[in-house]
DOVEX-758894 format. One record per residue (C-alpha): x negated, y, z; chain. Coordinates in steps of 0.05 Angstrom, whole numbers, plus 5000, padded with zeros to 4 digits. Layout:
<nodes>
<node x="X" y="Y" z="Z" cadena="A"/>
...
</nodes>
This chain:
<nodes>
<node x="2882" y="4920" z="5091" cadena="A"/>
<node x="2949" y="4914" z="5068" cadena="A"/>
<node x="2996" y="4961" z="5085" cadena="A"/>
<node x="3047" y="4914" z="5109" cadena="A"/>
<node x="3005" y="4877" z="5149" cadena="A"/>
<node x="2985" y="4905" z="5220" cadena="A"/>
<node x="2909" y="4916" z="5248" cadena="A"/>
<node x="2893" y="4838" z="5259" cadena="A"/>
<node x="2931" y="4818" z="5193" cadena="A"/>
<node x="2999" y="4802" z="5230" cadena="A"/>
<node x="3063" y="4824" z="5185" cadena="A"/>
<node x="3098" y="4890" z="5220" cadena="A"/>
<node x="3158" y="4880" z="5244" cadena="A"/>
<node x="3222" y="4902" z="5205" cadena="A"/>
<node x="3278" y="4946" z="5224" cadena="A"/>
<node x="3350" y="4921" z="5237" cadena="A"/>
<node x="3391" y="4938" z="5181" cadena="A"/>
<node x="3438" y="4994" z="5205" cadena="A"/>
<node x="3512" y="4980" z="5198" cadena="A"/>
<node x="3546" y="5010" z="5160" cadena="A"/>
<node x="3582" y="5086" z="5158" cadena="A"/>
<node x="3651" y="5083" z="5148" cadena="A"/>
<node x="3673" y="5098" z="5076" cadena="A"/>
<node x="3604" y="5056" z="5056" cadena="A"/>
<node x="3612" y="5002" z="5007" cadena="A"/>
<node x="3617" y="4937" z="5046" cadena="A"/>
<node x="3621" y="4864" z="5024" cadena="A"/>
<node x="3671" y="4835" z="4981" cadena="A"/>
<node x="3704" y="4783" z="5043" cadena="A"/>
<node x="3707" y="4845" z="5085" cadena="A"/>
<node x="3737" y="4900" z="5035" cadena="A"/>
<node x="3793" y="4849" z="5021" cadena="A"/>
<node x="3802" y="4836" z="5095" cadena="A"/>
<node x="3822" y="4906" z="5101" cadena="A"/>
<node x="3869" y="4912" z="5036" cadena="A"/>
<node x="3910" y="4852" z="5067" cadena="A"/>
<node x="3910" y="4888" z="5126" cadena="A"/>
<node x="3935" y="4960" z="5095" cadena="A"/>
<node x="3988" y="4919" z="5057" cadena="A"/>
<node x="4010" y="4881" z="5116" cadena="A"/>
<node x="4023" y="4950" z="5162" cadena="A"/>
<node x="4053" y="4986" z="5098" cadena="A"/>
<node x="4106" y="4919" z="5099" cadena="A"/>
<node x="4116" y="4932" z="5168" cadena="A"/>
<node x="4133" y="5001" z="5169" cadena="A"/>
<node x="4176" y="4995" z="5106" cadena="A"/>
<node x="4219" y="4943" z="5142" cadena="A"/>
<node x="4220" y="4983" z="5196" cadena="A"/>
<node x="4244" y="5050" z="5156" cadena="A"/>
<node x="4297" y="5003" z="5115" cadena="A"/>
<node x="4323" y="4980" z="5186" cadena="A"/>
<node x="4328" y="5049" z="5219" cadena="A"/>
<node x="4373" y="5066" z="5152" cadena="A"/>
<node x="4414" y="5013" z="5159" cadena="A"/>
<node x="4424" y="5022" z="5226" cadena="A"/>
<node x="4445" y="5097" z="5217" cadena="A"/>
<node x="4483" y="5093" z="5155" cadena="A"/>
<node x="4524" y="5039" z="5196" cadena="A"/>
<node x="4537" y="5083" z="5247" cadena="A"/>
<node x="4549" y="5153" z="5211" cadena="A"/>
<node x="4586" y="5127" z="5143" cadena="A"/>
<node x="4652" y="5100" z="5135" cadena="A"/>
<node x="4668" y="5027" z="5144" cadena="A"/>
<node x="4667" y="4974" z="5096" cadena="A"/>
<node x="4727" y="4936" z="5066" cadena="A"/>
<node x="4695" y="4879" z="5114" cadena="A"/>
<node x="4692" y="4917" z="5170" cadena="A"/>
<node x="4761" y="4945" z="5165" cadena="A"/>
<node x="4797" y="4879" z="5155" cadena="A"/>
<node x="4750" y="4856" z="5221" cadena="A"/>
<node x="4788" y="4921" z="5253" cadena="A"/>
<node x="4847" y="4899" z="5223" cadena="A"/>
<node x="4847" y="4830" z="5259" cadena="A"/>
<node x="4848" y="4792" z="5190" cadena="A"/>
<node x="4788" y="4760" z="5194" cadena="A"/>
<node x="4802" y="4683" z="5204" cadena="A"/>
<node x="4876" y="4697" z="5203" cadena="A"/>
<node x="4916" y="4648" z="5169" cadena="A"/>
<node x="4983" y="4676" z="5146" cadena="A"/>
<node x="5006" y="4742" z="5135" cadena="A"/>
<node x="5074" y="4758" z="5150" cadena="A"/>
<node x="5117" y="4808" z="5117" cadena="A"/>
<node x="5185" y="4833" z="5130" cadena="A"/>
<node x="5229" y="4838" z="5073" cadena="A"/>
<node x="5307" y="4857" z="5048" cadena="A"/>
<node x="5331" y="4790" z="5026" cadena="A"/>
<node x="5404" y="4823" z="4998" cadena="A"/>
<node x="5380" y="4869" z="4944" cadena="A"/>
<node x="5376" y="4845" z="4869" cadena="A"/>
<node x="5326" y="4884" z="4833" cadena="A"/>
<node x="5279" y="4898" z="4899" cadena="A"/>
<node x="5276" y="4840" z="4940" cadena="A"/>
<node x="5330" y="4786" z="4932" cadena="A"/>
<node x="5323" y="4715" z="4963" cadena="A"/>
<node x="5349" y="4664" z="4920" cadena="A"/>
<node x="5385" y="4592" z="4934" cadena="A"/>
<node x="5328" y="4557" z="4937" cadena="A"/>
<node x="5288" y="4605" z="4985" cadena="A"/>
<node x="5242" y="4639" z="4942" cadena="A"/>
<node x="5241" y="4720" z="4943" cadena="A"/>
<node x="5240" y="4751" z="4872" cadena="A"/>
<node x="5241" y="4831" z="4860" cadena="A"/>
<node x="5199" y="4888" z="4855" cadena="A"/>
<node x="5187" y="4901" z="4933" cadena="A"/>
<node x="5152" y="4821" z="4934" cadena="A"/>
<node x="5112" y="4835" z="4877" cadena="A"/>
<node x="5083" y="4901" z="4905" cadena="A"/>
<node x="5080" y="4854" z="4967" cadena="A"/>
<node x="5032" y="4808" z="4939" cadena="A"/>
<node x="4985" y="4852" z="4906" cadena="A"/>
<node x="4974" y="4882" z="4976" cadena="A"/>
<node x="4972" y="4817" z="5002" cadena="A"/>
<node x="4917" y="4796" z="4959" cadena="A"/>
<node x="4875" y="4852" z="4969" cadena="A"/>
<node x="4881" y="4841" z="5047" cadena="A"/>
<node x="4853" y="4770" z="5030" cadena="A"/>
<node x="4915" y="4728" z="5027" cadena="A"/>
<node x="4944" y="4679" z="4967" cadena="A"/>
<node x="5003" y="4675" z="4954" cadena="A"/>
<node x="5012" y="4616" z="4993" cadena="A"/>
<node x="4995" y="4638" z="5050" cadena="A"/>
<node x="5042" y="4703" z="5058" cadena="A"/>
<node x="5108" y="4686" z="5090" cadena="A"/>
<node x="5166" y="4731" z="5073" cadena="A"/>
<node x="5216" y="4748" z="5126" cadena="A"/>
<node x="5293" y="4780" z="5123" cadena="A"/>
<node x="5291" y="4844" z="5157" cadena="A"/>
<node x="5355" y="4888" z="5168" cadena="A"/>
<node x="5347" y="4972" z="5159" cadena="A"/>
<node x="5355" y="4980" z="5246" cadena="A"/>
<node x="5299" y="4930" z="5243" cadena="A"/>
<node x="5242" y="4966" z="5200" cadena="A"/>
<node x="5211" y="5013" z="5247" cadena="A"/>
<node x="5201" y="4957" z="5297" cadena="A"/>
<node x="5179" y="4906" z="5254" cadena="A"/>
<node x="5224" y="4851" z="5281" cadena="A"/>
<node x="5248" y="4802" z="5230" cadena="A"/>
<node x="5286" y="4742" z="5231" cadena="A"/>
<node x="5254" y="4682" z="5231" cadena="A"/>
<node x="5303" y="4619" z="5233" cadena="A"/>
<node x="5333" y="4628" z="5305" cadena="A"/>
<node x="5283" y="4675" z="5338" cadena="A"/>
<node x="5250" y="4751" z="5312" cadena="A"/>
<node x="5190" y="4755" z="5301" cadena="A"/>
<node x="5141" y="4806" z="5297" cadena="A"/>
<node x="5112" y="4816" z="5224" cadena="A"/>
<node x="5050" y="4852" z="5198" cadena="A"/>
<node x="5074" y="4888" z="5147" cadena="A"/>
<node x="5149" y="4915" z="5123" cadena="A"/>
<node x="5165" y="4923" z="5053" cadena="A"/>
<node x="5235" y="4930" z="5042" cadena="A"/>
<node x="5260" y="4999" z="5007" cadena="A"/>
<node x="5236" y="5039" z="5067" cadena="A"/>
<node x="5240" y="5112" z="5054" cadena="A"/>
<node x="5187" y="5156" z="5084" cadena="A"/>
<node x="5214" y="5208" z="5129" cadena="A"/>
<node x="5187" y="5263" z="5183" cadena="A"/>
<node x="5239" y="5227" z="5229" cadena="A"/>
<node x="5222" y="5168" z="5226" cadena="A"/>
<node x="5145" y="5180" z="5235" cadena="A"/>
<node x="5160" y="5225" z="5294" cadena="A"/>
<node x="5194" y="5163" z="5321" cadena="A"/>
<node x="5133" y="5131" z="5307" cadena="A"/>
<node x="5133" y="5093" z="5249" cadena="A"/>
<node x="5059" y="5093" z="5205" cadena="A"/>
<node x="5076" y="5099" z="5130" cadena="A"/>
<node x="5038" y="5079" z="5088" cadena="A"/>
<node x="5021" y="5114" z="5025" cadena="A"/>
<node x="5082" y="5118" z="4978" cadena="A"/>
<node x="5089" y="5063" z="4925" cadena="A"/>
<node x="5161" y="5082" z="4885" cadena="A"/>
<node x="5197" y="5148" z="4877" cadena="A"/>
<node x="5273" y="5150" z="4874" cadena="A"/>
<node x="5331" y="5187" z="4895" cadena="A"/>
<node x="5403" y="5191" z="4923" cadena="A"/>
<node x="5459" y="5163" z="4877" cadena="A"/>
<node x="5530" y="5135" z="4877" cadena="A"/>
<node x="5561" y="5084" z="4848" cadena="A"/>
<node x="5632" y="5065" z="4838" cadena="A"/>
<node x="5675" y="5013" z="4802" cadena="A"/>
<node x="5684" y="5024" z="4732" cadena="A"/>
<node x="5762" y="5019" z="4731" cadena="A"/>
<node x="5759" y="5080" z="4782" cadena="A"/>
<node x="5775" y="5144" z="4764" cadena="A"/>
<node x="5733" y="5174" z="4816" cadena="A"/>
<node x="5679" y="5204" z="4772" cadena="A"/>
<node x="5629" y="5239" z="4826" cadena="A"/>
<node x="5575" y="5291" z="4796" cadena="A"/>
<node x="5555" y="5325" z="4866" cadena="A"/>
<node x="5565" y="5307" z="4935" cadena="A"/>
<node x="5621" y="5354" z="4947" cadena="A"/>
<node x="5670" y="5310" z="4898" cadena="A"/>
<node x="5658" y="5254" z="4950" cadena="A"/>
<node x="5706" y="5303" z="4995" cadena="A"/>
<node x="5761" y="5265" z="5026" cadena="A"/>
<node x="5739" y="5195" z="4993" cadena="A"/>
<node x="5719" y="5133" z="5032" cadena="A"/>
<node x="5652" y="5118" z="5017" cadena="A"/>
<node x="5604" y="5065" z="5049" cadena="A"/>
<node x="5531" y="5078" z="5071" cadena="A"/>
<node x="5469" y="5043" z="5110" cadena="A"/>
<node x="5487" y="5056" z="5177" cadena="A"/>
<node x="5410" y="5070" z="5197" cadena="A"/>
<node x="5401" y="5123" z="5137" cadena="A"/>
<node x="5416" y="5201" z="5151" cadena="A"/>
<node x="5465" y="5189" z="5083" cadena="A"/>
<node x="5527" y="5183" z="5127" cadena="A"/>
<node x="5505" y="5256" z="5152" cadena="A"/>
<node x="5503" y="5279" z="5081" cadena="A"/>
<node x="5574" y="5258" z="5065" cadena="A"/>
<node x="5606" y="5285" z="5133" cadena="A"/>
<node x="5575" y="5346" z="5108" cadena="A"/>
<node x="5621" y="5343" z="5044" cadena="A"/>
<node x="5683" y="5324" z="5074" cadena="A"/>
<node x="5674" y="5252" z="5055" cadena="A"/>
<node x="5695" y="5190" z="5108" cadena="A"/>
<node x="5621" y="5164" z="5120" cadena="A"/>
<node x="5633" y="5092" z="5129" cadena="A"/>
<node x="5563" y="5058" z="5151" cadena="A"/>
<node x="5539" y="4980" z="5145" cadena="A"/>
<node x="5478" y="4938" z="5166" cadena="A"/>
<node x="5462" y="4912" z="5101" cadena="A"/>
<node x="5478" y="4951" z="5031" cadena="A"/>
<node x="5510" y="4886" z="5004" cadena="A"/>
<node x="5564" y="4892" z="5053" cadena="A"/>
<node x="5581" y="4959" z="5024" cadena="A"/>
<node x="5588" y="4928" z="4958" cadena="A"/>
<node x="5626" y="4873" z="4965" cadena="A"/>
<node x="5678" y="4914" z="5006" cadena="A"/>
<node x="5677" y="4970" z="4943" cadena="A"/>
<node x="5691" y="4898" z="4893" cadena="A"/>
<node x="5757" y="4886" z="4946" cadena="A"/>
<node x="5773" y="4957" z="4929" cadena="A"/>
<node x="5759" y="4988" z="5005" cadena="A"/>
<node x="5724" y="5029" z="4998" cadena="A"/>
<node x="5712" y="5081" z="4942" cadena="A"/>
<node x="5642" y="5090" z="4923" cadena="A"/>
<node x="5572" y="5073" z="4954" cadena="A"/>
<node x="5516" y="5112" z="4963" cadena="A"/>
<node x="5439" y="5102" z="4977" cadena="A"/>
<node x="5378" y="5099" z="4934" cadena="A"/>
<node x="5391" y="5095" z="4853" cadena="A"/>
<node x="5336" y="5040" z="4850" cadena="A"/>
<node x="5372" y="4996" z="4907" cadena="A"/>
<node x="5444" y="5005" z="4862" cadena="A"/>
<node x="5413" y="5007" z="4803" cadena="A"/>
<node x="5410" y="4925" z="4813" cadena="A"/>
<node x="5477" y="4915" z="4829" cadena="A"/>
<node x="5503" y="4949" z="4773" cadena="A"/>
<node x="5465" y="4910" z="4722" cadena="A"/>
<node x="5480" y="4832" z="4706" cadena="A"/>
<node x="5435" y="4779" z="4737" cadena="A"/>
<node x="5388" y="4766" z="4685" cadena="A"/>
<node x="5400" y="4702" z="4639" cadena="A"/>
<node x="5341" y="4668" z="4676" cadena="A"/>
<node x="5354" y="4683" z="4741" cadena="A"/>
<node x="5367" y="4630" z="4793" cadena="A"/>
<node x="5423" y="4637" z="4845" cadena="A"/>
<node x="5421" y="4683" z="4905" cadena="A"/>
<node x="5427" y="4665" z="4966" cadena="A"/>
<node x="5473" y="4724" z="4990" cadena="A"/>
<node x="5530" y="4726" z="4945" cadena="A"/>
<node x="5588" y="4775" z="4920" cadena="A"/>
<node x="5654" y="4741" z="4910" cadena="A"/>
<node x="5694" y="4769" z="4846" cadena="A"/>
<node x="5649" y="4819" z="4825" cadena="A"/>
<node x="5673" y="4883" z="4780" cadena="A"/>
<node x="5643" y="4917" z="4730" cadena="A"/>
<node x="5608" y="4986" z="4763" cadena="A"/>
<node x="5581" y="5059" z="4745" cadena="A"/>
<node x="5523" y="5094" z="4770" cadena="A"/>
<node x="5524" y="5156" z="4777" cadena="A"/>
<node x="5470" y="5225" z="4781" cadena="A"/>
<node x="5503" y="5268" z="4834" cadena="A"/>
<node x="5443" y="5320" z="4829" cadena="A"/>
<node x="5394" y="5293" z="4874" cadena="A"/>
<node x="5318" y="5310" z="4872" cadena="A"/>
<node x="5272" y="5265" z="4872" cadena="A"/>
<node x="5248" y="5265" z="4935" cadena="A"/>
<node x="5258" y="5188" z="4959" cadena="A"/>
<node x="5189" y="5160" z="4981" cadena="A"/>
<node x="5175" y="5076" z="4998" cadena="A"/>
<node x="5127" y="5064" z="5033" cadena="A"/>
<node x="5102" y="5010" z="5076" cadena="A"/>
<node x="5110" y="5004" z="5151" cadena="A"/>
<node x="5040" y="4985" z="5171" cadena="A"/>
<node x="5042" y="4979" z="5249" cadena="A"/>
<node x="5003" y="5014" z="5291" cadena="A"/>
<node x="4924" y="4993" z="5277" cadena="A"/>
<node x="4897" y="5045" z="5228" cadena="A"/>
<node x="4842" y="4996" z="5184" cadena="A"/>
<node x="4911" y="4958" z="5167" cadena="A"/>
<node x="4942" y="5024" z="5140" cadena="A"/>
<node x="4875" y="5041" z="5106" cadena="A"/>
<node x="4868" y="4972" z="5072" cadena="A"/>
<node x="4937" y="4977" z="5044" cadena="A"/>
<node x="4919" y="5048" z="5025" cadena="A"/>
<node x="4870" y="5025" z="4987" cadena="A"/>
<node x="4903" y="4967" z="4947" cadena="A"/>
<node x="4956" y="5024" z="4930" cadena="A"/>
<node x="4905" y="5068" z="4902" cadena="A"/>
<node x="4874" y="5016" z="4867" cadena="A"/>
<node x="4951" y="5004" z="4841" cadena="A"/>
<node x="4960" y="5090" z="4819" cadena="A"/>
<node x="4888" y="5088" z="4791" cadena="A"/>
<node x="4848" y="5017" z="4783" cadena="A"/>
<node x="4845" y="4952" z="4768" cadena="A"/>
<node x="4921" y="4937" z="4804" cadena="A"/>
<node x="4957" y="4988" z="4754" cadena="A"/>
<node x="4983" y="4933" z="4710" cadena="A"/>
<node x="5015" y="4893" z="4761" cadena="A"/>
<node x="5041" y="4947" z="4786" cadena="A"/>
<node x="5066" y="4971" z="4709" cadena="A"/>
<node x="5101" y="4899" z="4703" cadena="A"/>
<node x="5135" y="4895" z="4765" cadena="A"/>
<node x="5171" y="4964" z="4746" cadena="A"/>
<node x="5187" y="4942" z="4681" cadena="A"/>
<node x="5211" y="4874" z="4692" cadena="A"/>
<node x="5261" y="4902" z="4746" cadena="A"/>
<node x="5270" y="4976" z="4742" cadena="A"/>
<node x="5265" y="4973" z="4663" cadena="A"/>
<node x="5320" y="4925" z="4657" cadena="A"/>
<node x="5362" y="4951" z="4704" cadena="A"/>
<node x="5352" y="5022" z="4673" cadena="A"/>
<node x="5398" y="4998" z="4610" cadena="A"/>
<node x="5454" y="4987" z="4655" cadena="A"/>
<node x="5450" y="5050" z="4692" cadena="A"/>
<node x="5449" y="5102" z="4638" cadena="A"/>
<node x="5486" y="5161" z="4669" cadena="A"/>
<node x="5419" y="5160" z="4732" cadena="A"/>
<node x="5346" y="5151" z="4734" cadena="A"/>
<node x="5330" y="5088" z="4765" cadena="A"/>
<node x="5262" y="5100" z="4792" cadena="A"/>
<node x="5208" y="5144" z="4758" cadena="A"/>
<node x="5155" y="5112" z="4720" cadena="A"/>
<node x="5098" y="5117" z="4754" cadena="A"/>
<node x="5073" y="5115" z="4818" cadena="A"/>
<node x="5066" y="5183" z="4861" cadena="A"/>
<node x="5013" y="5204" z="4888" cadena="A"/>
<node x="4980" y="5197" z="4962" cadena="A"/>
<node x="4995" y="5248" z="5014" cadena="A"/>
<node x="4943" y="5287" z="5042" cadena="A"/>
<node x="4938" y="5239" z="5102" cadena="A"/>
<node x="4933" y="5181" z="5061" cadena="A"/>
<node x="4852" y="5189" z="5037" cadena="A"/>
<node x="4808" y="5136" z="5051" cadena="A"/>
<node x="4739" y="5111" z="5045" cadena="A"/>
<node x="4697" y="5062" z="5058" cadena="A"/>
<node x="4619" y="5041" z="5045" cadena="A"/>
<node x="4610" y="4981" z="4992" cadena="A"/>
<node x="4539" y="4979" z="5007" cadena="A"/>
<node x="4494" y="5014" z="5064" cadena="A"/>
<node x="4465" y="5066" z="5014" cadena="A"/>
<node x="4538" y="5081" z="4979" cadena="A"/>
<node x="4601" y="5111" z="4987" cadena="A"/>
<node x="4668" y="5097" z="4949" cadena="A"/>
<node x="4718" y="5141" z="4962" cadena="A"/>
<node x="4777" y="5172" z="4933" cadena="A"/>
<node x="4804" y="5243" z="4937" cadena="A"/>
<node x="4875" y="5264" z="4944" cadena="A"/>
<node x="4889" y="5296" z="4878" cadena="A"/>
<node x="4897" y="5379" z="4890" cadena="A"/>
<node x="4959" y="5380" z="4845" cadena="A"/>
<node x="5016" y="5333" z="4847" cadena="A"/>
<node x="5036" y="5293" z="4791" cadena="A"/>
<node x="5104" y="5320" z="4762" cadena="A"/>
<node x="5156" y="5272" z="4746" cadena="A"/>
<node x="5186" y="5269" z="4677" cadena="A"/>
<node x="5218" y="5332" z="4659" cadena="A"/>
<node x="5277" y="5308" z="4656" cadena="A"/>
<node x="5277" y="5298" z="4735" cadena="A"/>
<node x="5239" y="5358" z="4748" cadena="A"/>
<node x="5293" y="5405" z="4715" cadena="A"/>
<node x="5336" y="5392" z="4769" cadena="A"/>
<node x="5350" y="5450" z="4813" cadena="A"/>
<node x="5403" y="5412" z="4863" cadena="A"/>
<node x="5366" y="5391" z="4925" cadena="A"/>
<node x="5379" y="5355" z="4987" cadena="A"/>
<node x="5363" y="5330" z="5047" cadena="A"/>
<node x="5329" y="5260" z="5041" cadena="A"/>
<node x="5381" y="5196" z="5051" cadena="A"/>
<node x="5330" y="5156" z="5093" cadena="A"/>
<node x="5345" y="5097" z="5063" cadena="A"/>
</nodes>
């Protein structure tokens, strides 16, 4: 009998396969089944992971640019409005046919384009000194209030106790007098002001300065109101910052249009050093929301450091250089632009994972040697 076969010669019954252990071989449908499957929850948790990261960067790191111009209420704005002198050859200077021209509107515009604005769609503004720290410029009949002021503003513990946010500086100058050539008033210090009539911005803490040396402070609105009354010989000398005089001592340049504010009978005038350090500071009057302080922060770095240093390289030169040849007895404005205060740092995220930041340099930048020798200081002129 065959041993498959039972006693009457039936076939004896087989067992059920058993299934199989895990970590058995299985078939090929199934073993792909669960590959798809392993891939598929590794996708998962990976997106999951990436997410979470995201997530937490976005809340722990620093903004992005994006971000802060969203803070900064930019986003979908049309025109950017910026308060500006209008009376001041050299810095800002509006011209007869309404254009500004002058190294304040081309510092202006770099900022402007890093905040996301053409040219064509910033909108300069006359602004008077009182005017600055409240951001209230003219505009035809009515003030307005403007986003940012660029016009010469010195920064000063004064004026940010009164609450004015600087922001980084942008130019370094100092204190100087001019007078008219033909006059034999030939000033070296404050103290030979003594006794002399000599006209000032009202707003500026110069007219405190020359009370202090016995000099008749005689304040104005608008520095081109100081100079024409120093052409009509009424005056006897002006003071405020060399790089705001600095333009009316030198010629308009051969291809310069017309101003719109104009001095009647000029005379030829000196400039002159009367010892002051270094210590004037422009910066720009941001207003009061910090991401708009930080943005222009950030185009002014990119100015001192990056890819904005040449504009800001030609803008000096085009202005400060030329007017430099007619103002040999005083520094115009020194050459490059200082460094940020220790207030000024920012940073920001260009990408979830990254970080771009800069540092506020430990040591600060001399100025040429020249200015640095100077031993005779004084209190800042708040211009």
């Amino acid at each position: 009998m065959n041993e498959s076969e039972g006693p009457v010669g039936d076939p004896l019954p087989q067992r059920p396969a058993e299934p199989a252990q895990p970590g058995e071989p299985v078939g090929p449908a199934a073993a792909n089944r669960t590959r798809w499957l392993r891939l598929g929850a590794l996708i998962v948790l990976l997106v999951v992971a990436a997410v979470t990261v995201v997530r937490v960067v976005s809340a722990t790191a620093p903004p992005s640019r994006e971000q802060l111009r969203e803070r900064a209420e930019l986003t979908g704005k049309q025109e950017l409005l910026i308060g500006v002198k209008d009376d001041q050859p050299g810095v800002s200077q509006q011209l007869e046919t309404g254009a500004f021209v002058g190294f304040d509107i081309e510092i202006a515009y770099m900022i402007a384009e890093d905040l996301g604005f053409e040219a064509s769609r910033v909108r300069f503004l006359p602004i008077e000194s009182e005017d600055r720290a409240r951001r209230q410029a003219r505009d035809g009949n009515r003030y307005v209030t403007v986003d940012l002021v660029i016009a010469s503003y010195s920064i000063t513990e004064e004026r940010r106790r009164q609450g004015v946010i600087f922001s980084a500086p942008y130019l370094q100058t100092e204190q100087s007098v001019v007078t008219r050539a033909d006059s034999d008033l030939r000033p070296t210090t404050f103290a030979d002001l003594a006794g002399r009539t000599v006209c000032t911005l009202a707003t500026s803490t110069a007219e405190q300065n020359l009370a202090a040396a016995g000099a008749r402070a005689h304040g104005r609105n608008r520095i081109s109101d100081c100079i024409r009354e120093l052409h009509d010989g009424e005056i006897d000398a002006v003071t405020t910052d060399a790089a705001i005089l600095a333009g009316f001592v030198a010629p308009p340049a051969v291809e310069a249009a017309p101003p719109k504010v104009k001095i009647e009978n000029p005379k030829p005038l000196r400039h002159f050093d009367i010892g002051a350090s270094g210590d004037e500071l422009w910066g720009v009057n941001t207003g009061p929301n910090p991401a708009v302080r930080d943005l222009v922060n950030l185009s002014l770095e990119q100015a001192r450091t990056g890819r904005n240093g040449k504009r800001w390289r030609t803008a000096f030169d085009r202005y400060f250089g030329y007017a430099q040849q007619y103002s040999v007895e005083q520094q115009v404005a020194v050459d490059r632009q200082p460094p940020p205060g220790p207030g000024d740092k920012v940073e920001v995220r260009q990408w979830p994972w990254e970080r771009f930041a800069w540092r506020h340099p430990s040591p600060a930048r001399p100025g040429p040697a020249f200015v640095a020798a100077r031993g005779r200081a004084r209190p800042n002129s708040g211009c």
